[in-house]
C-alpha angles and dihedrals in degrees: 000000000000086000094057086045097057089039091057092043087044098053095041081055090068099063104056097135111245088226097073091068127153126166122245132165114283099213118099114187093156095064100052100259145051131218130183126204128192112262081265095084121054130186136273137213109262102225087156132099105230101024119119106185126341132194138208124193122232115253090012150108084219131122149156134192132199119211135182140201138151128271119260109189105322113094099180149031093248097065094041114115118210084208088058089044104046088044123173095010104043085108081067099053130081118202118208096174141015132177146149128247143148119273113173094355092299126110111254144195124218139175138194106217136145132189126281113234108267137089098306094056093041082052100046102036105014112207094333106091110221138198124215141193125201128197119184123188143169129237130161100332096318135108113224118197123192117192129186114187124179139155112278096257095040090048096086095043095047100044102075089056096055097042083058085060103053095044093074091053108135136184118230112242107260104262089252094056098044094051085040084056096050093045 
């Protein structure tokens, strides 16, 4: 149930609409990490249950979203399903590309996918096809989930920016390492 939970979340998340902007700071100390996007990507309000932070480029249908859970059974990336977390729409997703990399020093999954014609698509996107990526990740006890989502034609052109973005996701020190390293 708490998966479905985080996979509807997950996909409404995907359609905040980019014109209700407003700039905060992209720090995030409180939640355990930081991530700093380029003045390009400003950040949303956060209606959702789940979301941590979410972004929407200037000028742009782009965004990307960034969620947390914890963690059920499943202690690392290796053993995720895209089928458990995609539940109960993964019938509606095609998935073009998955690999694995390294976001915030962790190891990480992502996958390319977009949405296959039928109600769910009409009812997330509407009559403007988009194009996703999901990367999904573990830290201290926790699933991230980073989601970029973009119209078909606007997808190529916005990615570079937001994988510039993630890529300076970090995790804060345990509060026990970070006094050990001051002392």
């Amino acid at each position: 149930m708490a998966r479905k939970y985080f996979v509807l979340i997950l996909i409404l998340s995907l359609l905040l609409p980019a014109g209700i902007l407003f700039a905060q700071s992209a720090d995030l100390p409180a939640k355990g990490f930081s991530i700093k996007p380029s003045q390009d990507w400003i950040e949303l309000p956060l209606p959702l249950q789940g979301v941590v932070v979410s972004y929407g480029k200037k000028g742009t249908l782009a965004t990307f979203h960034i969620t947390e859970r914890d963690l059920d059974e499943i202690k690392n990336v290796e053993q995720m399903r895209w089928e458990d977390l995609f539940s109960p729409q993964f019938g509606d997703i095609k998935i073009h590309t998955e690999e694995m990399t390294v976001l915030g020093a962790e190891r990480a999954r992502f996958c390319i996918y977009s949405l296959k014609p039928g109600e769910f698509k009409t009812t997330m996107e509407g009559k403007l096809p988009g194009k996703y990526i999901n990367y999904v990740l573990t830290h201290g006890g926790k699933l991230f989930s980073i989601t970029f989502k973009d119209a078909e034609d606007g997808f190529p052109l916005n990615y570079p920016s937001f994988l510039a973005a993630v890529r300076t996701l970090r995790f804060d020190a345990p509060a026990a390492e970070s006094s050990r390293k001051t002392t």
